[in-house]
Backbone as numpy.savetxt, mean C-alpha at the origin, in Angstrom:
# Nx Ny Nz CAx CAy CAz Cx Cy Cz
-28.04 12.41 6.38 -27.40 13.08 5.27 -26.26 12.19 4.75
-26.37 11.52 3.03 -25.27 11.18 2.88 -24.16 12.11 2.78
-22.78 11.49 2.69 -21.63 11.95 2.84 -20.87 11.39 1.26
-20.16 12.47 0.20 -19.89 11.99 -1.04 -18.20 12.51 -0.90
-17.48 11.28 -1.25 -16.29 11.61 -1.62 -15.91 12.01 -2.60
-15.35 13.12 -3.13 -15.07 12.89 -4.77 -13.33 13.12 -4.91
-13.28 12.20 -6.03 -11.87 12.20 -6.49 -11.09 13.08 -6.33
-9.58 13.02 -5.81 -9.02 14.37 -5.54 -8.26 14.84 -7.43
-8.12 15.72 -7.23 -8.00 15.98 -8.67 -5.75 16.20 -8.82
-5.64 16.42 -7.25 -4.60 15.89 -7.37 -3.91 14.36 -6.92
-3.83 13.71 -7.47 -3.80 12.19 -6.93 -2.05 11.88 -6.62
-1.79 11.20 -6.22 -0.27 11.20 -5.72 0.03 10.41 -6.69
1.54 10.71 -7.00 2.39 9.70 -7.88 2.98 8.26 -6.82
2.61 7.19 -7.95 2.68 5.92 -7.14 3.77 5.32 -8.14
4.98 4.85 -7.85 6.14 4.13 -8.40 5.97 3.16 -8.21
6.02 2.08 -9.44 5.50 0.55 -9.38 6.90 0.21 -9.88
7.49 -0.97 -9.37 8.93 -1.55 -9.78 8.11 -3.29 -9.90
8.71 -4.30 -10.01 8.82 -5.45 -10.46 7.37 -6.32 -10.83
6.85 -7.37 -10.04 4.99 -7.35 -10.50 4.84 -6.44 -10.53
4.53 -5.78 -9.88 3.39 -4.69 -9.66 3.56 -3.91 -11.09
4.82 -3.61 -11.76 4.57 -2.69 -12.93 4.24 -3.24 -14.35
4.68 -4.69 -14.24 3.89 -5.88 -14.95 2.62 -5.84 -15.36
1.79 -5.38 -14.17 0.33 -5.46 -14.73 -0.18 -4.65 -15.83
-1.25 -5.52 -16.79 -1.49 -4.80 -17.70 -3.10 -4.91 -17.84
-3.71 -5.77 -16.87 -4.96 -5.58 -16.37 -6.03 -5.99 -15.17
-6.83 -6.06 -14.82 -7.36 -6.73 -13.57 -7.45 -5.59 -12.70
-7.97 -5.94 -11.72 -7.82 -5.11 -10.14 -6.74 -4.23 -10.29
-6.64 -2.77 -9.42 -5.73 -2.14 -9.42 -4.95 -2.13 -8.56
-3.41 -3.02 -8.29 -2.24 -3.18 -7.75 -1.56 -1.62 -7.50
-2.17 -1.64 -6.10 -1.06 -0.02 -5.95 -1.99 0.91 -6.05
-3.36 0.86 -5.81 -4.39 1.70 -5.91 -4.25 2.68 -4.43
-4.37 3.69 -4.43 -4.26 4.27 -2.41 -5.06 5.27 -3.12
-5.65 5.43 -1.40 -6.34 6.65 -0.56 -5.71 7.07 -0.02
-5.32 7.87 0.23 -4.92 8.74 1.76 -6.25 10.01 2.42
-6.18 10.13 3.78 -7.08 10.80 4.13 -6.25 11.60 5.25
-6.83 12.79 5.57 -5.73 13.58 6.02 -6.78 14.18 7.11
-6.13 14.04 8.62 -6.31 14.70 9.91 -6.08 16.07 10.34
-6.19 16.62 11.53 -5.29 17.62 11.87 -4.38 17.03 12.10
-3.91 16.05 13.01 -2.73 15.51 13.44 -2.30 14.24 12.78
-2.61 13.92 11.75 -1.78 12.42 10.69 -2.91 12.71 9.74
-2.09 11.23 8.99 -2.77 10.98 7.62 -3.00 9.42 7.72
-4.36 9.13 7.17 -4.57 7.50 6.89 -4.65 7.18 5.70
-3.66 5.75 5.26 -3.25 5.37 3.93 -3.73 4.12 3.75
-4.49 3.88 2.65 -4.34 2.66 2.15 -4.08 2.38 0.50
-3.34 1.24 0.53 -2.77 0.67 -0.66 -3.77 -0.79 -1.29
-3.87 -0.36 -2.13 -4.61 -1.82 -2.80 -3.41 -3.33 -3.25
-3.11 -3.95 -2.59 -2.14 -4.89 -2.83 -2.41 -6.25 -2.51
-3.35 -6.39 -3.32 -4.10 -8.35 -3.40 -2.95 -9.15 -3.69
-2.85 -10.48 -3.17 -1.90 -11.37 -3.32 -0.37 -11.45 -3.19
-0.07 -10.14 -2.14 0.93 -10.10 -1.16 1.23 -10.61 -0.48
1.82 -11.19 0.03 2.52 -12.06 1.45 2.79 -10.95 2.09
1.71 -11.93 3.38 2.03 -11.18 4.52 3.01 -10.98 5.40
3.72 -12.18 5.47 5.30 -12.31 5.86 6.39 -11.90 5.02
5.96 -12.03 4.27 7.23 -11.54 3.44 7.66 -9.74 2.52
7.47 -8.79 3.21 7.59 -7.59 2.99 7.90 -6.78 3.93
8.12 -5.00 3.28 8.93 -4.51 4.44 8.47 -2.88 4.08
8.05 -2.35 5.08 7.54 -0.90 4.79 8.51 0.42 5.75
8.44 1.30 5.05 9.71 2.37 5.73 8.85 3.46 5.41
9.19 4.89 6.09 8.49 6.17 5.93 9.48 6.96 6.29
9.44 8.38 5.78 10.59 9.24 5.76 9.95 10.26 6.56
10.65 10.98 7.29 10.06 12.27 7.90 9.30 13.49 6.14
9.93 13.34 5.61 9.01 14.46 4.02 8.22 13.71 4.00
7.36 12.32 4.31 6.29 11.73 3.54 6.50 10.55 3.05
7.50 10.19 2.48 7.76 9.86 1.19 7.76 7.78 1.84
6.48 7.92 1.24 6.49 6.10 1.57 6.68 4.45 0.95
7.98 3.59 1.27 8.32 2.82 0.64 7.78 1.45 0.98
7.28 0.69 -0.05 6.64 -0.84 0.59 7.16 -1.31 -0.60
7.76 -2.57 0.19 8.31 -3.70 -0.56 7.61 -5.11 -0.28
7.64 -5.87 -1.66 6.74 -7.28 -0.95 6.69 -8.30 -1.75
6.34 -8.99 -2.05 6.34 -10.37 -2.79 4.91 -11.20 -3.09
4.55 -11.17 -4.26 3.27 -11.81 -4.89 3.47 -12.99 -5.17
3.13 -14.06 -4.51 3.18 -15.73 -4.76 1.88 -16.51 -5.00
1.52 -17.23 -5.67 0.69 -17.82 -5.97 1.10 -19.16 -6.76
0.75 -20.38 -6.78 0.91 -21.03 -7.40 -0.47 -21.74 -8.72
-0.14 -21.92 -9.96 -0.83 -22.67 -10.57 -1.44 -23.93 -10.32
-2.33 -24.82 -10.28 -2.71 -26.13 -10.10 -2.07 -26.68 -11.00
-1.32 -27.94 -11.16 -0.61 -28.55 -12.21 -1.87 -29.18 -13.50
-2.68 -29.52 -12.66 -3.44 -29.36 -13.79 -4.52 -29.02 -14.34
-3.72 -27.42 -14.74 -4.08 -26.42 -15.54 -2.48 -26.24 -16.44
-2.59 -27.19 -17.45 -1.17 -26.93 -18.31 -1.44 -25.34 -19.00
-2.43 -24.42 -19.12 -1.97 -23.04 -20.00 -3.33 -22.34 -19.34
-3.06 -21.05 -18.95 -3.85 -19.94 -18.55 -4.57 -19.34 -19.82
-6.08 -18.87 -20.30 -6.19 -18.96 -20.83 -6.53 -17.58 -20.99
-7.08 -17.08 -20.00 -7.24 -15.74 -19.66 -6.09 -15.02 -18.07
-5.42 -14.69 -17.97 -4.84 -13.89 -17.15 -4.56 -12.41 -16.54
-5.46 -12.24 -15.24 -5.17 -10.74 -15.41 -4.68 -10.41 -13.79
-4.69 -11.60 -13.43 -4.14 -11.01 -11.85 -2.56 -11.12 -12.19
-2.09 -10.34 -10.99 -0.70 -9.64 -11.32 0.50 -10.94 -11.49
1.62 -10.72 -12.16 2.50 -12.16 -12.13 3.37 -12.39 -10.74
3.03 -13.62 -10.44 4.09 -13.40 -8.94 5.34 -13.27 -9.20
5.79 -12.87 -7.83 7.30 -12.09 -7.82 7.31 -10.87 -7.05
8.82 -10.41 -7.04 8.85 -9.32 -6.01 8.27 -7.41 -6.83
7.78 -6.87 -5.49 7.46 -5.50 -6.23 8.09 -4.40 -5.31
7.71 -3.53 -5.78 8.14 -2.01 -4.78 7.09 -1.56 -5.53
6.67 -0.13 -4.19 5.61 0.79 -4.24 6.58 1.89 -3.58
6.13 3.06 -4.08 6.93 4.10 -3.74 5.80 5.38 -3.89
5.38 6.49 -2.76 5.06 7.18 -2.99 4.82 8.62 -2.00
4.50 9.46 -2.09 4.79 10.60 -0.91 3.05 11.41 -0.40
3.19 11.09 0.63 2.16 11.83 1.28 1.92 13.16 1.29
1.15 13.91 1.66 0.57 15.44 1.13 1.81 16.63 2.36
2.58 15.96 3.27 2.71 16.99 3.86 3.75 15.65 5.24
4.86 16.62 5.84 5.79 16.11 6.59 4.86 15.13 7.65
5.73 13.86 8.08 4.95 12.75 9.09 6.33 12.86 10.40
5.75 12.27 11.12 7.07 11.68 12.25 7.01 9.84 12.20
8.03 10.19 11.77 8.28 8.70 11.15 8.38 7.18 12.32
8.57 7.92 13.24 8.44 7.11 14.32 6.83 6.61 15.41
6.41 7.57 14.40 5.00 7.40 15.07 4.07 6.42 13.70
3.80 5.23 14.06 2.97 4.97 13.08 2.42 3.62 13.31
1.63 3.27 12.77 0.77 1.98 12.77 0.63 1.47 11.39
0.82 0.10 10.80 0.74 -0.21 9.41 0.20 -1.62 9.75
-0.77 -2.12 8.93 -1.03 -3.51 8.58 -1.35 -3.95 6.96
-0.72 -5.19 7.08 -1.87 -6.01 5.86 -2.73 -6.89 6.15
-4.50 -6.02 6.10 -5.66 -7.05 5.92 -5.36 -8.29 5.14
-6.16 -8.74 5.73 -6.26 -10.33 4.70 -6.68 -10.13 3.56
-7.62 -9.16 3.23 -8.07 -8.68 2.35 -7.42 -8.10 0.91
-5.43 -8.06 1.16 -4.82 -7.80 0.66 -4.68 -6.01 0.57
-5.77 -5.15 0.88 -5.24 -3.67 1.56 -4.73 -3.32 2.74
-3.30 -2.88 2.49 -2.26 -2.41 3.29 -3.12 -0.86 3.98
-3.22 -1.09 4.86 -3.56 0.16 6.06 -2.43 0.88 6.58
-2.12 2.05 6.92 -1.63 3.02 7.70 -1.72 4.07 8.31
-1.57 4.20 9.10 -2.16 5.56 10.20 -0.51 6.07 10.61
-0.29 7.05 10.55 1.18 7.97 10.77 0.93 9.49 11.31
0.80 9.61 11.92 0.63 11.28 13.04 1.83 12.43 12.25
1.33 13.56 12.30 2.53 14.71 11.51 3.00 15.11 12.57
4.36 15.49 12.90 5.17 16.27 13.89 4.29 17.19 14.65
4.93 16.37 16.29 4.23 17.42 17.43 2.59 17.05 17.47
2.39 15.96 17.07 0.58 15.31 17.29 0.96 13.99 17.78
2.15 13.72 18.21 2.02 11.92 19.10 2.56 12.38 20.34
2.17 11.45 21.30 2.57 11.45 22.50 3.50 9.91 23.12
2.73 9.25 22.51 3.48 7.72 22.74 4.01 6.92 21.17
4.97 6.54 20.61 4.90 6.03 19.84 4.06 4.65 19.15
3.89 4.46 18.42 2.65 3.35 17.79 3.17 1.86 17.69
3.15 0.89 17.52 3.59 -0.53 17.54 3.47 -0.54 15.95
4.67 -0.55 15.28 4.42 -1.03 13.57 4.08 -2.41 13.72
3.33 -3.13 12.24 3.77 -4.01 12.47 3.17 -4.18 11.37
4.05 -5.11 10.59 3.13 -5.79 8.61 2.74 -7.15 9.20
1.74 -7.02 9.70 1.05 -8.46 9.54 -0.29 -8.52 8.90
């Protein structure tokens, strides 16, 4: 039996600050899922051409989730003018947005695939037993 997801019809508000609110086409920068447990929620963020070292993610006990990060890429010198451009401009961004329902902020697991989607797994109050190893790599 397949299994069909369909769009939630309420989608979360996503706050784009520096690249990231730049974009005006291409792939979607800041795209998320969230999927929701009895005991947590799993998040992912669409964020191609992030550095992996260089960013910083925080979570609030209400939900409310902050990722900061930096898009670098360099041009080949020679390519003197872009002729078409739609991937995002490098530089720094913020993502800002709130999950469906209270987390324990101390419980959580986060990565960035190589793939450029940011993963997270975060347990809701009174569903962890050991705390989780963060870590943005």
């Amino acid at each position: 039996m397949e299994e069909h997801i369909s769009p939630s019809h309420s989608n979360p508000t996503v706050d784009a600050a520096g690249s990231a609110k730049e974009q005006s086409s291409g792939p979607a920068f800041g795209g998320v899922d969230i999927g929701e447990s009895e005991g947590g929620y799993f998040l992912r963020v669409a964020m191609p051409g992030a550095m992996r070292d260089e960013g910083s993610f925080s979570i609030s006990k209400d939900g409310t989730v902050e990722i900061q990060g930096v898009i670098r890429y360099e041009i080949p010198s020679q390519v003197p003018k872009m002729k078409v451009q739609q991937l995002y401009p490098p530089g720094p961004f913020a993502l800002s947005l709130k999950l469906p329902g209270r987390v324990d902020p101390r419980m959580f697991t986060c990565k960035l695939r190589y793939d450029g989607i940011f993963e997270v797994v975060v347990m809701k109050p009174g569903y962890s037993d050991t705390p989780a190893q963060p870590s943005y790599q």
